[in-house]
C-alpha positions as CSV (number, residue, x, y, z in Angstrom):
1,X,-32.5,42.4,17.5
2,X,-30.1,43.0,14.4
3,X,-27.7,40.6,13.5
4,X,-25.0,42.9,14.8
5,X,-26.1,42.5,18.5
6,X,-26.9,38.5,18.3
7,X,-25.3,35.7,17.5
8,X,-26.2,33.2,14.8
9,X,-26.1,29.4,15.0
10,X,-23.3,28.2,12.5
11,X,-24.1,26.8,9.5
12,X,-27.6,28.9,9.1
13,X,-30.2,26.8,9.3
14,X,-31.9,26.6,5.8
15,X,-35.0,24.8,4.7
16,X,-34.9,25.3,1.1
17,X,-32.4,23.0,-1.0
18,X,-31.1,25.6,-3.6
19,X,-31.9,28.6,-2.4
20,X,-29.7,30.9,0.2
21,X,-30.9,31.4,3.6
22,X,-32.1,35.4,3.8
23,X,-29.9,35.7,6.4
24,X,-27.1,36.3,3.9
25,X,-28.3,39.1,1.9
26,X,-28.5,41.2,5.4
27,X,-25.5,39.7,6.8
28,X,-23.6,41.2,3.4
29,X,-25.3,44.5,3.5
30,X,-25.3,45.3,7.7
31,X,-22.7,43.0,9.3
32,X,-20.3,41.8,6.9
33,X,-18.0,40.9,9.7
34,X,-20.5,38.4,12.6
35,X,-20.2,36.5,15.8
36,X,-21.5,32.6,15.2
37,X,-21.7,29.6,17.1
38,X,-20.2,26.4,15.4
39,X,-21.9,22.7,16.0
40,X,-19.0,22.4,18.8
41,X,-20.4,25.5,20.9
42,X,-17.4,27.4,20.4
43,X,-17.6,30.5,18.2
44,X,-16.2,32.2,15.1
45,X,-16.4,35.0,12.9
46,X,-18.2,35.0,9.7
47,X,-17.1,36.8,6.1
48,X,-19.9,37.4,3.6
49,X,-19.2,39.7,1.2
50,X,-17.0,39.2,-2.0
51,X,-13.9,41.3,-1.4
52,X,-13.4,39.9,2.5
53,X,-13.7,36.5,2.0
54,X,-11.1,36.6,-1.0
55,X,-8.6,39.1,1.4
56,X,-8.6,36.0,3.8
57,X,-8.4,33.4,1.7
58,X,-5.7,34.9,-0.1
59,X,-3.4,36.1,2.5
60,X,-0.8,33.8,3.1
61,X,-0.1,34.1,6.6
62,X,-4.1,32.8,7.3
63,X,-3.6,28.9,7.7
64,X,-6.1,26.3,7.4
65,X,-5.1,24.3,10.5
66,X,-7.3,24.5,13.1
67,X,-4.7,23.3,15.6
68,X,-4.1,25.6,17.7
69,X,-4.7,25.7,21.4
70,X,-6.9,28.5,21.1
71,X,-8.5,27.8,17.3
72,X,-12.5,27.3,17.0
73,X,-13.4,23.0,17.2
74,X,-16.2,23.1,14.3
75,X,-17.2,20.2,15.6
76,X,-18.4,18.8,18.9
77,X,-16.6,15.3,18.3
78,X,-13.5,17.1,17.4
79,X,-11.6,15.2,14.7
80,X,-13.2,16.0,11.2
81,X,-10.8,17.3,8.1
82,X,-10.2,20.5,9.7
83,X,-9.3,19.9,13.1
84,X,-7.7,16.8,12.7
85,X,-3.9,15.3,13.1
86,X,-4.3,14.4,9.3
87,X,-4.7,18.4,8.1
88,X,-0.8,19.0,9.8
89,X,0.8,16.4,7.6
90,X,0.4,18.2,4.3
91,X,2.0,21.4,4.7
92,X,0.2,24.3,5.1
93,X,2.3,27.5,3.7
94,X,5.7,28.6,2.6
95,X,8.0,26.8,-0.1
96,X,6.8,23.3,1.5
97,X,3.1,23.8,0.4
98,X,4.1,24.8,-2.8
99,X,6.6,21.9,-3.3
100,X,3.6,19.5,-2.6
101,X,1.4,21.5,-4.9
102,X,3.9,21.2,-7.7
103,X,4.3,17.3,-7.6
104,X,1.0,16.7,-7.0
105,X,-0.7,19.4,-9.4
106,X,1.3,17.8,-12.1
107,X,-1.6,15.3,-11.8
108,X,-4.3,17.9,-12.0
109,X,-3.5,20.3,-15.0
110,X,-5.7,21.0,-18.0
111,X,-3.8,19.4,-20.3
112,X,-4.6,16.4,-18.4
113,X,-8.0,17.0,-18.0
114,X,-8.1,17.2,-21.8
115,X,-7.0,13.8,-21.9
116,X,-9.2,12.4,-19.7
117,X,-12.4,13.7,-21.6
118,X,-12.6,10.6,-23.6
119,X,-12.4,8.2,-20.6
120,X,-14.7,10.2,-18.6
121,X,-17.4,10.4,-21.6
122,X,-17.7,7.1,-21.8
123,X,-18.4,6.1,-18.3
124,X,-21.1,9.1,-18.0
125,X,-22.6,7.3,-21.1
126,X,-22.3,3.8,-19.4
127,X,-23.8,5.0,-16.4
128,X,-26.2,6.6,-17.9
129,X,-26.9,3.3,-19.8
130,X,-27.7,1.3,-16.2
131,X,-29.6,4.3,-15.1
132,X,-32.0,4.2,-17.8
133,X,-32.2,0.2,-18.0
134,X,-32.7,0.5,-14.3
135,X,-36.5,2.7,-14.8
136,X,-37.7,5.1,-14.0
137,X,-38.4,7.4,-11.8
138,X,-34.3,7.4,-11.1
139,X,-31.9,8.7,-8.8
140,X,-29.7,11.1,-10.7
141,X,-27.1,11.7,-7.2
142,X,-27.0,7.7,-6.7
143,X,-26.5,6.9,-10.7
144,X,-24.6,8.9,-11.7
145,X,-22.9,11.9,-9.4
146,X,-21.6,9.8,-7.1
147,X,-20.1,7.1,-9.0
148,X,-18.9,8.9,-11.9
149,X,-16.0,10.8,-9.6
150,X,-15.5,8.0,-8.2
151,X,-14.3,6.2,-11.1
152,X,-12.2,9.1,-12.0
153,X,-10.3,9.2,-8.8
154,X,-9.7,5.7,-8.2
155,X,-8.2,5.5,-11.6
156,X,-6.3,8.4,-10.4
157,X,-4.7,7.0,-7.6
158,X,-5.0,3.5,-8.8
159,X,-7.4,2.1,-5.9
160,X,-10.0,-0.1,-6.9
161,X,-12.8,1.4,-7.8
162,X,-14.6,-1.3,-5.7
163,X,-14.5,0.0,-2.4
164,X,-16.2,3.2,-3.1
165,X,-19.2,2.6,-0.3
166,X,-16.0,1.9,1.9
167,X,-14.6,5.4,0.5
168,X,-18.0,7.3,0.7
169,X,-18.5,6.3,4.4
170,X,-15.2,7.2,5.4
171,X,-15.2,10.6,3.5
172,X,-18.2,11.5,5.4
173,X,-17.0,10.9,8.8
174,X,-13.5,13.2,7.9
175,X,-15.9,16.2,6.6
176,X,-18.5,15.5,9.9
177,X,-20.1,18.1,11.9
178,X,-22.8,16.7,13.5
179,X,-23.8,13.2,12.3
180,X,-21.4,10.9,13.6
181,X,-19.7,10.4,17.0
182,X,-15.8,10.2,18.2
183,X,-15.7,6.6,18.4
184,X,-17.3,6.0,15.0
185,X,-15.0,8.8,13.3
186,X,-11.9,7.4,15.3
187,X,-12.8,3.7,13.6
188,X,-13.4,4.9,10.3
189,X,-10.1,7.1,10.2
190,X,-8.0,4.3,11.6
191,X,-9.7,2.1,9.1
192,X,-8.9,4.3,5.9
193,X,-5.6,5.3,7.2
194,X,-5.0,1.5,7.4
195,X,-6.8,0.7,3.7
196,X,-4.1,3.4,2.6
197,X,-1.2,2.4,4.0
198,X,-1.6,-1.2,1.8
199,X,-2.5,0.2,-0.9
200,X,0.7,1.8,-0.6
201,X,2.8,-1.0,0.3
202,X,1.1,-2.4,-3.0
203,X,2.0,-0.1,-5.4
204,X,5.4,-0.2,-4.2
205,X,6.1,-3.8,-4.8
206,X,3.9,-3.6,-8.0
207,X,3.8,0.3,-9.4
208,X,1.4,1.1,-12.0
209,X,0.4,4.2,-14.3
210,X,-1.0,6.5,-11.5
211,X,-0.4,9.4,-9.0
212,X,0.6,7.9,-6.1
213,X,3.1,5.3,-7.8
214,X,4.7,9.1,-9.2
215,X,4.9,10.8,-5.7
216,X,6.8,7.2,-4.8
217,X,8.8,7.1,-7.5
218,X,10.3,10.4,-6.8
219,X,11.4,9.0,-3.5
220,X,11.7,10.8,-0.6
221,X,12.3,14.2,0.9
222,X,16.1,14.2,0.4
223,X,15.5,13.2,-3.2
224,X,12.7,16.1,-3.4
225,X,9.6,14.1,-2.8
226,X,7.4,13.5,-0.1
227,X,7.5,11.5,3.5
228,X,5.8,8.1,3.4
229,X,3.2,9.8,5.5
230,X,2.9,12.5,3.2
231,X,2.1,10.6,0.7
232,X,-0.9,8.9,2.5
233,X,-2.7,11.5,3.4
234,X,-2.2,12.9,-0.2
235,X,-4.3,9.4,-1.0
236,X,-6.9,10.4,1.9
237,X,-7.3,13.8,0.9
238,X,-7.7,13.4,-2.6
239,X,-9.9,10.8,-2.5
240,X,-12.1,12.5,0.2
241,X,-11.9,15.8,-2.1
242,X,-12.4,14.4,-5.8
243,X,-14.9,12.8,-5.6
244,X,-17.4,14.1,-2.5
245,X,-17.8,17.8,-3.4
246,X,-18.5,16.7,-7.2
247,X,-20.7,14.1,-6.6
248,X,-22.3,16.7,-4.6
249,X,-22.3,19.5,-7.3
250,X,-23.6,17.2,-10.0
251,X,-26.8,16.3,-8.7
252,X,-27.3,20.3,-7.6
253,X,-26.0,21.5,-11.1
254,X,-28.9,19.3,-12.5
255,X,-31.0,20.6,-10.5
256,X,-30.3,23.9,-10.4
257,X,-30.8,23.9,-14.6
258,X,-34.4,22.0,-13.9
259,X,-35.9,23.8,-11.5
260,X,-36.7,26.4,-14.2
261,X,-37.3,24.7,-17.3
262,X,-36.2,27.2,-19.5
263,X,-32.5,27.1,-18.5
264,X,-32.5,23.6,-19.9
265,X,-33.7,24.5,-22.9
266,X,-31.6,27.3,-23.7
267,X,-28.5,24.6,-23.1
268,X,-30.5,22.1,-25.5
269,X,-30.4,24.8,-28.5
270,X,-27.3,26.4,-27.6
271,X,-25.0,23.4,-26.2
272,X,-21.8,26.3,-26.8
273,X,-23.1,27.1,-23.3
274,X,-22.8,24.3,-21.4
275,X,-19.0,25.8,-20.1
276,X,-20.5,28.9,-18.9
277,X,-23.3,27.1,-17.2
278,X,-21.3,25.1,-15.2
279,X,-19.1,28.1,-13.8
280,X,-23.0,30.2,-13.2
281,X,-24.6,27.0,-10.9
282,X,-21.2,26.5,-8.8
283,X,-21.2,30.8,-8.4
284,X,-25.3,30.5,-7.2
285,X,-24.3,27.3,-5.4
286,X,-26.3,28.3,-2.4
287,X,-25.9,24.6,-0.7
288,X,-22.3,24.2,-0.7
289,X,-21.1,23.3,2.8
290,X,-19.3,25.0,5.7
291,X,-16.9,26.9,3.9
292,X,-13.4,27.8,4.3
293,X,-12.3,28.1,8.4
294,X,-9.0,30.2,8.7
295,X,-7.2,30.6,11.8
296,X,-5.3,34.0,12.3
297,X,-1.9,33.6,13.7
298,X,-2.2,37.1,14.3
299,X,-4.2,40.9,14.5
300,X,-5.5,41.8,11.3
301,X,-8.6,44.5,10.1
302,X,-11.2,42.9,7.4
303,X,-13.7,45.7,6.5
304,X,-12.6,47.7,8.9
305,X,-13.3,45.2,12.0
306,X,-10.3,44.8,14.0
307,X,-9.5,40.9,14.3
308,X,-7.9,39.5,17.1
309,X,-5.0,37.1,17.2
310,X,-6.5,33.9,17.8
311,X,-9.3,34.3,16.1
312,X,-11.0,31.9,13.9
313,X,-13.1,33.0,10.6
314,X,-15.0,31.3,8.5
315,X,-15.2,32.7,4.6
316,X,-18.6,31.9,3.0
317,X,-17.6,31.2,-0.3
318,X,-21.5,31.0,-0.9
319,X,-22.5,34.4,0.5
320,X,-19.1,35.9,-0.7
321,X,-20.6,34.6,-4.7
322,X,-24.3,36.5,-4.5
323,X,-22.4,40.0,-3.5
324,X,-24.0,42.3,-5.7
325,X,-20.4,44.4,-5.4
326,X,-18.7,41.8,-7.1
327,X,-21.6,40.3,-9.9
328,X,-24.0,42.0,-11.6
329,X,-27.9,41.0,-11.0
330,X,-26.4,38.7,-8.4
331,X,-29.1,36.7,-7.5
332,X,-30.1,35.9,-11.0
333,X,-28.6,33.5,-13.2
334,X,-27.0,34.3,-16.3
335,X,-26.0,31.1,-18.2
336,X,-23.5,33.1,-20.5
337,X,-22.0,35.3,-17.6
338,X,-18.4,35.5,-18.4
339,X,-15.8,36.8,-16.9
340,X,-17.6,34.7,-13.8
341,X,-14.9,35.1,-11.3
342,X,-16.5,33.2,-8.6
343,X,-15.2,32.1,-5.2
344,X,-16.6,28.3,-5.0
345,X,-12.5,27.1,-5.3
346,X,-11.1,29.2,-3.2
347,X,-8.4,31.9,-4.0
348,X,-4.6,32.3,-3.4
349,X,-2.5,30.0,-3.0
350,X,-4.5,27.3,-1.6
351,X,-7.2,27.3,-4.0
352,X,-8.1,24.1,-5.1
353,X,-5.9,21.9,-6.6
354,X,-8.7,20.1,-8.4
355,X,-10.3,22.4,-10.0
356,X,-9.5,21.3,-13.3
357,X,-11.0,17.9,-12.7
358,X,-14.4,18.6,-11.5
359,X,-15.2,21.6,-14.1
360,X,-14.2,18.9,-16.3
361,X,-16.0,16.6,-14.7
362,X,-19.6,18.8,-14.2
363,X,-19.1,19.9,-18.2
364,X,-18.7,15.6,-19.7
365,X,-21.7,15.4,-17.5
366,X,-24.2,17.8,-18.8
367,X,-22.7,17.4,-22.4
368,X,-23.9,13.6,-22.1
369,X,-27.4,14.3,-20.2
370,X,-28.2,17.3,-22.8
371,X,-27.8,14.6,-25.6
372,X,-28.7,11.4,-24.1
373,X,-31.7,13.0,-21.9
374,X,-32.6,15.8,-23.8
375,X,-36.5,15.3,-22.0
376,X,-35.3,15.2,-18.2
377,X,-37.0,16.8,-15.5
378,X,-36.9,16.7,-12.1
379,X,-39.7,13.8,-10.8
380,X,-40.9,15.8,-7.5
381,X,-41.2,19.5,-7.0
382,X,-38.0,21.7,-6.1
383,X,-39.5,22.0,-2.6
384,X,-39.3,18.5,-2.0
385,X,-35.7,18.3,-2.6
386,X,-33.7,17.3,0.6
387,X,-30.6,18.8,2.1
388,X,-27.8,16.3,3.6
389,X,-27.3,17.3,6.7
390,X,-24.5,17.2,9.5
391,X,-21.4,17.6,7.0
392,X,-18.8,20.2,6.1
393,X,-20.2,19.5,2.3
394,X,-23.3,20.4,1.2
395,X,-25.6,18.1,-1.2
396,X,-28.9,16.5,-2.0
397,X,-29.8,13.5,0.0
398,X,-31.8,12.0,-3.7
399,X,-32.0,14.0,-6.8
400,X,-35.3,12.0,-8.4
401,X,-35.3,12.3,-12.1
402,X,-37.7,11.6,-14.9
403,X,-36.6,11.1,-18.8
């Protein structure tokens, strides 16, 4: 049967952990446009190739709220980032998304970034430190991807940096598909929701030198800021989204450059690349999540496929990055490719705000393991790498490393 006349269980199931599943090379070249069935059992339509998934993600009339009466559940247990209460707070389109992207992008520009180098060196060489003291073999995800953007965005938003197992185990139940149920999401959110809210009353007795003493500084909407409310799920958000999808993309970045030796070593005599290298393993990121959903408020045509009103697609960023349309030698990678205008943040208006942060954040890191760790290797076989399973992110469950 060709994958025009079935339809495929959502996310494709994948053994490898870097590679794509073949279904997407056949997917982009025979049925760009497919039927799927999400975790939930309800179903979708799938994007693959380059120029569709950047249409969609760049028309402004496709919203990211999946709550409408009729929109796709991706998950069984409902709730999740996506279909929750929490996505409607933040606005979604129009003047009021790009108000809240303006006072809250302030935080997130390049400039900043560029100040922030310093600081985020120098934990990514303390860490570093307590990985090495620690032995080895070591845990590169557990070391140092997860806890360096963790540091960053606590100092961010001025939250104790702590409470990160707290954070991580509440992140995961907001980006869940299939590993946790309604009750234990429902706890968690009302937990974090709660952790927010006092952080908040905190700051505004005692306001410090962060983002989310700004936003309350500004006051609120009829002063041109944000609704108390607002303003906590800008917390939730950001602290679900900075740190999660980098922790995530350091340990497969690393991994990525180890699994063939030779890509290290062209970094370890030719460090100028290190830039370009980090744009090439988030393009052949072939483990990065669910991708985009989009619900269409009404009829539109995406390679010539007429799309219902109603319906819900989801754009595979991943896919959409290996189109041989859109990148030469596609599947290969080119550690100097430049331009490299991937898809992995989105496009249009609601790419991601953070982008800035965690390029920032993958470059300090391989600039400090190319000169601290200039002998790693991965300490089992690429095969034996694991994928996490049953979130909207996609990761490595350990990335063991040698030195």
């Amino acid at each position: 049967m060709s994958l025009n006349e079935q339809v495929l269980s959502y996310p494709i199931p994948n053994d490898t952990a870097l590679e794509p599943p073949a279904e997407w090379a056949e997917l982009r070249g025979t049925c760009p446009v497919a039927h799927v069935k999400l975790p939930s059992g309800d179903q979708a339509t799938l994007l693959t190739r380059y120029a569709d998934v950047k249409q969609v993600l760049a028309d402004p009339r496709f919203t990211r709220q999946l709550n409408a009466p009729d929109a796709a559940r991706l998950s069984a247990e409902g709730g999740g980032v996506f279909n929750s209460e929490i996505s409607t707070i933040i606005p979604d389109g129009g003047a009021e998304h790009q108000h809240w992207r303006r006072l809250v992008g302030k935080w997130f520009t390049a400039k900043r970034m560029a100040a922030l180098r310093p600081s985020m060196t120098e934990i990514a060489e303390r860490l570093i430190d307590d990985m090495v003291e620690r032995g080895q073999p070591g845990d590169l995800k557990a070391g140092l991807g997860f806890p360096l953007p963790v540091y960053v965005i606590c100092d961010m938003l001025g939250v104790p940096a702590a409470d990160r197992d707290r954070f991580s185990y509440w992140s995961d139940t907001l980006l869940n598909l299939t590993r946790y149920t309604q009750a234990e999401i429902e706890a968690a959110q009302g937990e974090f929701f709660q952790y927010m809210s006092d952080h908040l009353a905190a700051k505004r007795a005692e306001p410090g030198e962060d983002l989310l003493s700004e936003l309350i500084a500004v006051g609120g909407p009829e002063d041109g800021g944000l609704a108390d409310i607002q303003i906590l799920v800008t917390g939730m958000a950001l602290l679900v989204a900075g740190h999660e999808t980098t922790a995530n993309m350091i340990g497969k970045m690393v991994s990525m450059l180890l699994a063939d030796r030779s890509r290290w070593e062209a970094l370890l005599a030719d460090p100028s690349l290190i830039r370009t290298a980090v744009e090439e393993t988030l393009r052949l990121d072939a483990n990065s999540g669910f991708g985009l959903p989009r619900y269409l408020p009404e009829e539109t045509e995406v390679s010539g496929t007429v799309l219902p009103r109603g319906t819900t697609v989801v754009c595979s960023m991943a896919a959409a990055n290996r189109d041989e349309s859109a990148f030469e030698d596609a599947a290969e990678m080119d550690l100097s490719r430049s331009p490299n205008p991937h898809l992995s943040f989105g496009a249009g208006a609601h790419s991601c705000l953070g982008q800035a942060l965690a390029r920032t954040e993958l470059q300090v890191v391989l600039e400090v393991l190319l000169r601290r760790l200039p002998a790693l290797e991965l300490a089992v076989p690429v095969e034996e790498l694991e994928r996490v399973e049953g979130l909207a992110v996609g990761g490595l469950r350990t990335v063991p490393v040698r030195w």
